[in-house]
C-alpha positions, 0 to 999 in steps of 0.5 A: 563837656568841657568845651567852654573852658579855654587853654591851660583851665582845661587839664587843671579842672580835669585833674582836680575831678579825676583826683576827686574821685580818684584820689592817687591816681594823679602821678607826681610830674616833679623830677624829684620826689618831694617830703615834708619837712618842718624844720628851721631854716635860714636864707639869705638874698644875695646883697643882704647882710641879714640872715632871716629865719623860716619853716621848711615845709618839704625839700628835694633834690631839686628844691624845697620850699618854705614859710615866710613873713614876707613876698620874695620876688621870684628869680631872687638867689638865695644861700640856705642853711638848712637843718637836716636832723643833725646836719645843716645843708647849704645850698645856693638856690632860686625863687621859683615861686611866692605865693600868699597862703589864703587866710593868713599873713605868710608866703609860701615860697618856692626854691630851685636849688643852683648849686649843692656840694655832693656831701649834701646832696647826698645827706638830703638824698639818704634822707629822702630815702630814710623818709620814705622807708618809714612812711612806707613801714607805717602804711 
């Protein structure tokens, strides 16, 4: 059935239909479970005096990601200040992704955290964990 297709289109194609008709059956490959998180942020490219303000959209123990004006290359290091409710986390992480949201004049921009001290990692941790407990009590 899909035999025409070459290489790495296959299992995409496949997971999309399969996720299609039935929706959750995908398993989440991450390392890390992912939440969504809007929040400020600022990030800083090493080299650059300038701090510059985005919108988190999810985070993990591994990385988050967030909204920006602007294409960052991939591989760039970045410090983060990361707003947690009452808490701002630190760490120093990596563009893993930059990609441009259809329709619009944003990126979404993918990080790979290097380095985070063990307070935060478990402060993002705890939180994770709070998130999920409420999303599991609302279902």
């Amino acid at each position: 059935m899909l035999s025409f297709l070459k290489g790495r289109e296959k299992p995409r194609l496949l997971s999309k239909i399969i996720e299609k008709k039935m929706p959750g059956f995908i398993t989440e490959k991450r390392r890390f479970p992912r939440i969504s998180l809007k929040s400020p942020l600022r990030f800083r490219a090493r080299g650059e005096q300038k701090a510059r303000s985005a919108v988190s959209t999810d985070i993990s123990l591994g990385g988050a990601s967030f909204l920006n004006d602007g294409f960052i290359i991939p591989e760039t290091i970045v410090a983060l200040e990361i707003n947690l409710l009452s808490k701002v986390v630190y760490p120093i992480a990596r563009i893993v992704q930059s990609w441009h949201l259809t329709h619009s004049d944003r990126y979404r921009i993918g990080v790979e955290f290097l380095e985070l001290n063990a307070l935060d990692r478990n402060y993002i941790s705890d939180y994770i964990d709070m998130q999920g407990q409420i999303q599991t009590q609302l279902l």
